[in-house]
CHARMM-style PDB file with segment names, atoms N, HN, CA, C and O in Angstrom:
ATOM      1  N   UNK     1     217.404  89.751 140.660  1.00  0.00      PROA
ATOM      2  CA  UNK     1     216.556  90.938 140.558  1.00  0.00      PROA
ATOM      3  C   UNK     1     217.279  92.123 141.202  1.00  0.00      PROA
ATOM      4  O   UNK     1     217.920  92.005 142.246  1.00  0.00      PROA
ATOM      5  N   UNK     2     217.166  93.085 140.637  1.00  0.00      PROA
ATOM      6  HN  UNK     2     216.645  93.181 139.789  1.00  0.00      PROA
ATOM      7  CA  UNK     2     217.695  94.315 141.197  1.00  0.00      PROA
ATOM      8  C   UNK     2     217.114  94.818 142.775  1.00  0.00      PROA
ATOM      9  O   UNK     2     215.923  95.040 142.993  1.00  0.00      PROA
ATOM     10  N   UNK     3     218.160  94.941 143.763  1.00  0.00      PROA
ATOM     11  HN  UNK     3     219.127  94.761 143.585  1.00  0.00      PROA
ATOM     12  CA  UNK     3     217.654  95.836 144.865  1.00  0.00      PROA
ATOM     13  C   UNK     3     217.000  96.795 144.689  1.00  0.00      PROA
ATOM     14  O   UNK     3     215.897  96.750 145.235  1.00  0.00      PROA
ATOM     15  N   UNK     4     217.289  97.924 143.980  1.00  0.00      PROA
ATOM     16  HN  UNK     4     218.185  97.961 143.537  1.00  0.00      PROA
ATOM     17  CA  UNK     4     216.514  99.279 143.694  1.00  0.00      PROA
ATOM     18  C   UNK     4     215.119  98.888 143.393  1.00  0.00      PROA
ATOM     19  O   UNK     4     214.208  99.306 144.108  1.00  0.00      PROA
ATOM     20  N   UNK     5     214.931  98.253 142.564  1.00  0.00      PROA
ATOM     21  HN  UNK     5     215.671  97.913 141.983  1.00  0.00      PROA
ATOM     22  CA  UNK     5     213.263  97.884 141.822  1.00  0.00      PROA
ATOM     23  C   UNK     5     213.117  97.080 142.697  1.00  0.00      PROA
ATOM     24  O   UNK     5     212.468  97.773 143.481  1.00  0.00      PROA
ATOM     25  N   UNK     6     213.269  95.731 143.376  1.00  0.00      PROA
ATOM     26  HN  UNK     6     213.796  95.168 142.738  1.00  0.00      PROA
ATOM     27  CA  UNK     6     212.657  94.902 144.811  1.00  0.00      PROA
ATOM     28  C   UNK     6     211.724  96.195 145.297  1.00  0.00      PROA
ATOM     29  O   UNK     6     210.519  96.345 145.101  1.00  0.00      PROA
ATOM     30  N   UNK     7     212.788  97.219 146.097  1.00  0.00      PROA
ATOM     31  HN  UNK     7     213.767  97.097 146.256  1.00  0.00      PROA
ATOM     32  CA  UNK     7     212.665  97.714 146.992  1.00  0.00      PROA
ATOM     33  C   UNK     7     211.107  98.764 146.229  1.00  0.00      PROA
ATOM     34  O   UNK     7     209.998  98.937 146.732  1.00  0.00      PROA
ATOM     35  N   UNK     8     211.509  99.133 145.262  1.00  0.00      PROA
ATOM     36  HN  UNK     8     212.411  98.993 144.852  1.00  0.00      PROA
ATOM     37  CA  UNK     8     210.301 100.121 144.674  1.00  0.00      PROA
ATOM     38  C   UNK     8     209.007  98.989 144.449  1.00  0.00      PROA
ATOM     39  O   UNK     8     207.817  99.275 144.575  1.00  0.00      PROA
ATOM     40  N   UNK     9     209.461  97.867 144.149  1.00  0.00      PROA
ATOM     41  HN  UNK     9     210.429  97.635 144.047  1.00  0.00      PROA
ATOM     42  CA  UNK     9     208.408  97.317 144.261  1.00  0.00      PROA
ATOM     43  C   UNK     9     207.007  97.109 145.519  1.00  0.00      PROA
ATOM     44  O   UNK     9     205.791  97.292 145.459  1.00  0.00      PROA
ATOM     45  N   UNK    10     208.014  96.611 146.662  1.00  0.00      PROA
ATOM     46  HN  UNK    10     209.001  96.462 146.710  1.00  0.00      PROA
ATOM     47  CA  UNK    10     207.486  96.831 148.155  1.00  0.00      PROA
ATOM     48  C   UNK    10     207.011  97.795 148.462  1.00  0.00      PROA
ATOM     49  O   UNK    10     206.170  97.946 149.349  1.00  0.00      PROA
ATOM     50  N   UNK    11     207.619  98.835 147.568  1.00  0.00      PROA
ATOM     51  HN  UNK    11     208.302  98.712 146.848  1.00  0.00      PROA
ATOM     52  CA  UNK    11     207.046 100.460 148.057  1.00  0.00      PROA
ATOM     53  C   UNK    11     205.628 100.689 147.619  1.00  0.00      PROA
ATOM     54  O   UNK    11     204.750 101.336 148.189  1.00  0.00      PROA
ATOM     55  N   UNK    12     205.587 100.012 146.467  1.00  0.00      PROA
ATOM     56  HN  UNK    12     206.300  99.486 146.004  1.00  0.00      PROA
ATOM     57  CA  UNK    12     204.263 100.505 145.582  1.00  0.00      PROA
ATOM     58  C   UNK    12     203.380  99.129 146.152  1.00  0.00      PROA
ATOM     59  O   UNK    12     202.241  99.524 146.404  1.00  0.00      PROA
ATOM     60  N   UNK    13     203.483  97.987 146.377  1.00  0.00      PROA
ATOM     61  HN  UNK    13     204.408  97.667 146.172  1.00  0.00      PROA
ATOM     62  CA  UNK    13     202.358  97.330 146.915  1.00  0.00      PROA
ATOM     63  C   UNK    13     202.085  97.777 148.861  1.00  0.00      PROA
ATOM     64  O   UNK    13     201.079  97.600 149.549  1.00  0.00      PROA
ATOM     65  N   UNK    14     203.014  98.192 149.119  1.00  0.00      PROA
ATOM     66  HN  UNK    14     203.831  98.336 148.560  1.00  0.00      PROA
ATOM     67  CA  UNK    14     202.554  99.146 150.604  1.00  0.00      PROA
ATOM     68  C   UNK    14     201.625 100.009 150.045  1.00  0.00      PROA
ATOM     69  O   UNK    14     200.486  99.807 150.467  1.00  0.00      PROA
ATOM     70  N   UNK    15     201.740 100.973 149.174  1.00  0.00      PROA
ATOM     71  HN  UNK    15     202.665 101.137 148.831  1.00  0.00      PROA
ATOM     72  CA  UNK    15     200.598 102.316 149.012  1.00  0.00      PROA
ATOM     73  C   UNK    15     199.423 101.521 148.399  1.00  0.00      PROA
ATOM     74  O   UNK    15     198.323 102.013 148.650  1.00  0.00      PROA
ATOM     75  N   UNK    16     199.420 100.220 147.531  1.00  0.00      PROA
ATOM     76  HN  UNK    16     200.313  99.821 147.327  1.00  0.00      PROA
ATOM     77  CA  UNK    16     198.459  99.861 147.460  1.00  0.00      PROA
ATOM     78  C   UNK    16     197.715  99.311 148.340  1.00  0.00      PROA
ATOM     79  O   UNK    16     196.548  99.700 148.392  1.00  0.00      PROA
ATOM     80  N   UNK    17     198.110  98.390 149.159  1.00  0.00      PROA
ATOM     81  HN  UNK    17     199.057  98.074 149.117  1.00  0.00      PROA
ATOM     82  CA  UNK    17     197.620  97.818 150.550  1.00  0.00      PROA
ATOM     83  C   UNK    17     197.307  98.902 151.530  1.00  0.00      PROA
ATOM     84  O   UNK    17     196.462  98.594 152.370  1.00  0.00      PROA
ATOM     85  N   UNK    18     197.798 100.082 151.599  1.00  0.00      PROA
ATOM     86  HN  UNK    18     198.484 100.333 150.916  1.00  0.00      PROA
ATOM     87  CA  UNK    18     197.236 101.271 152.625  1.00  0.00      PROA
ATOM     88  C   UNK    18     195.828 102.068 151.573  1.00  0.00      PROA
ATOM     89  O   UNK    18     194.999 102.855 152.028  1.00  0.00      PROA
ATOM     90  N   UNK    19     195.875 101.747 150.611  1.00  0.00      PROA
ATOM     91  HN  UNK    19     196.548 101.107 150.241  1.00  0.00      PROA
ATOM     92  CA  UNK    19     194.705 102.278 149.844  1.00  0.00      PROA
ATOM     93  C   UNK    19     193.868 101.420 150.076  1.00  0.00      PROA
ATOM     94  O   UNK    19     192.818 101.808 150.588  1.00  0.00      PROA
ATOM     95  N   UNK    20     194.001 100.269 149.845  1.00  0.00      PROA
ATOM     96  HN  UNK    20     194.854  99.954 149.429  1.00  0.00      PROA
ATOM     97  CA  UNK    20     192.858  99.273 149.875  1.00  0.00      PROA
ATOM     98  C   UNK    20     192.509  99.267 151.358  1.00  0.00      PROA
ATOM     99  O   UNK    20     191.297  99.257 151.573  1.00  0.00      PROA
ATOM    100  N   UNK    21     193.261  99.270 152.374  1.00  0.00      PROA
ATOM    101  HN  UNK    21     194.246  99.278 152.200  1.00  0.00      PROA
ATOM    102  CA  UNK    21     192.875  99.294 153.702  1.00  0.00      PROA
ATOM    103  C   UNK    21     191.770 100.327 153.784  1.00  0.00      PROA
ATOM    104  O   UNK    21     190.635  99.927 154.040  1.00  0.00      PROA
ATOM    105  N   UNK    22     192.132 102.418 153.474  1.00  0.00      PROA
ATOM    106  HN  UNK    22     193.054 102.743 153.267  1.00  0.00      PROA
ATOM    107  CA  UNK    22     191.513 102.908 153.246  1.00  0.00      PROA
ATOM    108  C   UNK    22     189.958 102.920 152.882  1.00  0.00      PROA
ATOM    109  O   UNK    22     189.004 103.561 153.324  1.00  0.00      PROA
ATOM    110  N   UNK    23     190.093 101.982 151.929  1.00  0.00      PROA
ATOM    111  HN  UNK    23     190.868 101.462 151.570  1.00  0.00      PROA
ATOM    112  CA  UNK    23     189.179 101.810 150.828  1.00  0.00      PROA
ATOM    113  C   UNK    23     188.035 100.744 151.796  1.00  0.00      PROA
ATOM    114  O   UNK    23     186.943 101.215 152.114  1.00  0.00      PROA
ATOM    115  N   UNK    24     188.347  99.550 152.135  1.00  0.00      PROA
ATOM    116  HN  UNK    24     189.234  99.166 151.876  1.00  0.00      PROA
ATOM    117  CA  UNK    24     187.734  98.946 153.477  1.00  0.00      PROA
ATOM    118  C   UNK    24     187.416  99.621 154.538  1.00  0.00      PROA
ATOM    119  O   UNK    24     186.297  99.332 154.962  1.00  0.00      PROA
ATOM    120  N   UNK    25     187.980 100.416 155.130  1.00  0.00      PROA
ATOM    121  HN  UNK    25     188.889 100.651 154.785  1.00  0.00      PROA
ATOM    122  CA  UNK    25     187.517 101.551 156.307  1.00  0.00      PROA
ATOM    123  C   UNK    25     186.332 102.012 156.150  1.00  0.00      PROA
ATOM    124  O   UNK    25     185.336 102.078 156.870  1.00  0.00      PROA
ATOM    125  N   UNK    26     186.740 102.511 154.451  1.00  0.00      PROA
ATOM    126  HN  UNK    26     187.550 102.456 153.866  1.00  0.00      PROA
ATOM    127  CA  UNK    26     185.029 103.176 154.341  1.00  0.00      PROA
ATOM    128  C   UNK    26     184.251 102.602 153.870  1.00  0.00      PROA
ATOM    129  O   UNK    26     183.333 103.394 153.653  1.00  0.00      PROA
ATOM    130  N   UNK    27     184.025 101.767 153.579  1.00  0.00      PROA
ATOM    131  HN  UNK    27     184.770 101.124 153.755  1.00  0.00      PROA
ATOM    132  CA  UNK    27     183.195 100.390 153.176  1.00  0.00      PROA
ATOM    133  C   UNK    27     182.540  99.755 154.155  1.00  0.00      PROA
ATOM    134  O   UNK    27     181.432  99.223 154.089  1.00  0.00      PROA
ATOM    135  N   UNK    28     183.469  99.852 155.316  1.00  0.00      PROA
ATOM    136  HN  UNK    28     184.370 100.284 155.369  1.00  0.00      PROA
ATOM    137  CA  UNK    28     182.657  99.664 156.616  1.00  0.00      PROA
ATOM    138  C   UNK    28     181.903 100.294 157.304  1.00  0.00      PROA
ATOM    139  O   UNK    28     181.091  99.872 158.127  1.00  0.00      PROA
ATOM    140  N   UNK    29     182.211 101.686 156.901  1.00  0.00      PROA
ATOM    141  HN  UNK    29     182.870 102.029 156.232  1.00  0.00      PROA
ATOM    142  CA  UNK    29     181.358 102.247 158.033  1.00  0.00      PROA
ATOM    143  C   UNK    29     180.235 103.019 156.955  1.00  0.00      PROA
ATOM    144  O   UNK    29     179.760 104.114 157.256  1.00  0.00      PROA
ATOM    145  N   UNK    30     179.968 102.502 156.007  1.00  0.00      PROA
ATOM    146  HN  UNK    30     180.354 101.612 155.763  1.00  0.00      PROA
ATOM    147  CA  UNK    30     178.705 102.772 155.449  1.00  0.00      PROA
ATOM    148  C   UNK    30     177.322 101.632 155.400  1.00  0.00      PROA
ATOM    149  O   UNK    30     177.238 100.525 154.869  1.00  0.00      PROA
ATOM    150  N   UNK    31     176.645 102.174 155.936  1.00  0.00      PROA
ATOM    151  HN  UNK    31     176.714 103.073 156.367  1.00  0.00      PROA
ATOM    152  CA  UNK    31     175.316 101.042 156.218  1.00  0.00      PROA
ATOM    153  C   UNK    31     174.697 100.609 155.183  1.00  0.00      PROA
ATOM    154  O   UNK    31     174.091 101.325 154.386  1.00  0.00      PROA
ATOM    155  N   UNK    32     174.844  99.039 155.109  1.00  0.00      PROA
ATOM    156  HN  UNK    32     175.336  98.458 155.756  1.00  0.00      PROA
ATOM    157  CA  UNK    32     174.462  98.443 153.538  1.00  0.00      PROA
ATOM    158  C   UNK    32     173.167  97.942 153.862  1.00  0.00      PROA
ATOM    159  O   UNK    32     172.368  97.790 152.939  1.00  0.00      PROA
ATOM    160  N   UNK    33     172.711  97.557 155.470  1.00  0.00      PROA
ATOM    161  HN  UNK    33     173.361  97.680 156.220  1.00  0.00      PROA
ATOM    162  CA  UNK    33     171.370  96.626 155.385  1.00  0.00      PROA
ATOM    163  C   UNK    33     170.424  97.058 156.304  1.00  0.00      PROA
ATOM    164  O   UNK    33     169.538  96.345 156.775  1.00  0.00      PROA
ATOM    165  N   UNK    34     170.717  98.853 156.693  1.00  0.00      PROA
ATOM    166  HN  UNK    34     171.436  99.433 156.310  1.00  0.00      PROA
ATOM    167  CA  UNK    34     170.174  99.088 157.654  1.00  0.00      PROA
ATOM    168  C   UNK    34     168.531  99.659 157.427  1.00  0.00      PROA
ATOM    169  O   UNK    34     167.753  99.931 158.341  1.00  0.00      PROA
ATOM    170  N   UNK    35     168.244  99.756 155.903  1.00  0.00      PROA
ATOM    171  HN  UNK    35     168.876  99.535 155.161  1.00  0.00      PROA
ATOM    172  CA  UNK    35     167.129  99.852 155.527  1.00  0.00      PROA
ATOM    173  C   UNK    35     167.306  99.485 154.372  1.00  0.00      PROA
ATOM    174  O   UNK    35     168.313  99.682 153.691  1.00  0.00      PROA
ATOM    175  N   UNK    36     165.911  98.676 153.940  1.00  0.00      PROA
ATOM    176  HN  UNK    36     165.093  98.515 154.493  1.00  0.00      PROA
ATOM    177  CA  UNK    36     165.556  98.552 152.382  1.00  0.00      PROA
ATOM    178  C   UNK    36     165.990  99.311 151.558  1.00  0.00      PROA
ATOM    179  O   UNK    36     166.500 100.312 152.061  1.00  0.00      PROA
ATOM    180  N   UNK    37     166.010  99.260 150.340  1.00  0.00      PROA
ATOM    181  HN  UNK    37     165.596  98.447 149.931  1.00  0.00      PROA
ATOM    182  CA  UNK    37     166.515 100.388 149.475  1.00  0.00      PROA
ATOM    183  C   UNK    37     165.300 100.683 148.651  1.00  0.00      PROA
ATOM    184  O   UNK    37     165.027 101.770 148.143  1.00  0.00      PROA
ATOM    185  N   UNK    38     164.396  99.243 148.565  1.00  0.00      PROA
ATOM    186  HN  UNK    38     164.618  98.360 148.978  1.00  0.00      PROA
ATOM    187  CA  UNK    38     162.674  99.518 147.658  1.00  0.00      PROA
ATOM    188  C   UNK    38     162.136  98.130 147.778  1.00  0.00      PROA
ATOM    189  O   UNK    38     162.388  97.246 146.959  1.00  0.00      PROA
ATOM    190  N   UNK    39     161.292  97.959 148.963  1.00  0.00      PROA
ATOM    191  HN  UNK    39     161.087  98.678 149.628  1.00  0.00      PROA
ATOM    192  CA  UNK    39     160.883  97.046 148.899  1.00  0.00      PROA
ATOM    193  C   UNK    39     158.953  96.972 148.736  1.00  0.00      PROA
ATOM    194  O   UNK    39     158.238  95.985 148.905  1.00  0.00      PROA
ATOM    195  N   UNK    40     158.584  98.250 148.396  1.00  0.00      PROA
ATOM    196  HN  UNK    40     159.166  99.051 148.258  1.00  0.00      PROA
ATOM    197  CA  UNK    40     157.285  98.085 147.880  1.00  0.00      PROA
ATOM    198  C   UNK    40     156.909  97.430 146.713  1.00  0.00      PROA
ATOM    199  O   UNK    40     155.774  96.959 146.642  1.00  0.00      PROA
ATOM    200  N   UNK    41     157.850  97.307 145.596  1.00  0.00      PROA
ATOM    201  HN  UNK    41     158.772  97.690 145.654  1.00  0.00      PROA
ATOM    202  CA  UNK    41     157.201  96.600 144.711  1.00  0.00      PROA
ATOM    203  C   UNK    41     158.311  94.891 145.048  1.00  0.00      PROA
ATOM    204  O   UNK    41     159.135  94.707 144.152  1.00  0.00      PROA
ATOM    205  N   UNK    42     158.317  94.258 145.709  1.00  0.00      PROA
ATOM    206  HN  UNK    42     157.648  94.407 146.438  1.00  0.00      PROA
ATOM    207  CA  UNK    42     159.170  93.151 146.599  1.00  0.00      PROA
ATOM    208  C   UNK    42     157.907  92.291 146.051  1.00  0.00      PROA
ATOM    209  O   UNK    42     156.786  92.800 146.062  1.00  0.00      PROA
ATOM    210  N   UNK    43     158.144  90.826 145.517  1.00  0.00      PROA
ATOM    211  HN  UNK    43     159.055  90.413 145.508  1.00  0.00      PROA
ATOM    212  CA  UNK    43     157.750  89.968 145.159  1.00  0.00      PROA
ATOM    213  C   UNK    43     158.105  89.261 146.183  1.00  0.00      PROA
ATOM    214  O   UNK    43     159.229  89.630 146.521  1.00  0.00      PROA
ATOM    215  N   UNK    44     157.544  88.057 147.147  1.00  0.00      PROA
ATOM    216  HN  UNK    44     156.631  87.756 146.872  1.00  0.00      PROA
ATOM    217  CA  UNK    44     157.716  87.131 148.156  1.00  0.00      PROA
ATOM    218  C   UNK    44     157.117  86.356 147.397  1.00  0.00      PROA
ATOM    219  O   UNK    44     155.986  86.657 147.015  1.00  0.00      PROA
ATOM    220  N   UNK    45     157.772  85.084 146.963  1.00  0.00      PROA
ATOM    221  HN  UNK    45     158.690  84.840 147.273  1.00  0.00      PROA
ATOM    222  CA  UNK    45     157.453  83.874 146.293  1.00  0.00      PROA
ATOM    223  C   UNK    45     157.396  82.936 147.539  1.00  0.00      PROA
ATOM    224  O   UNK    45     158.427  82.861 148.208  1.00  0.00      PROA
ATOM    225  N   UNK    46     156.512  82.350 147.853  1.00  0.00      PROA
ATOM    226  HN  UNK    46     155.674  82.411 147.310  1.00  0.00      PROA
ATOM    227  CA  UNK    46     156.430  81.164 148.502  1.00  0.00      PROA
ATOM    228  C   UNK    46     156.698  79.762 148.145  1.00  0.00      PROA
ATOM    229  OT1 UNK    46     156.525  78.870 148.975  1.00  0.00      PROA
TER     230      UNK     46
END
């Protein structure tokens, strides 16, 4: 395999892995369960 393309390769799954990191950062710090979203019409099956 060519050095040049290896190396571009590594390059481009780094910016993807710092995106996706990104992308998790803010995924975290948005509150998914900190309130209902609609639980008036909520069916509880027993």
């Amino acid at each position: 395999m060519n050095e040049d393309l290896a190396a571009l390769s590594i390059s481009e799954i780094a910016q993807q892995l710092a995106a996706l990191a990104a992308t998790l950062s803010e995924l975290a710090e948005t509150p998914v369960f900190d309130e209902p979203a609609n639980d008036d019409d909520a069916e509880f099956v027993s």
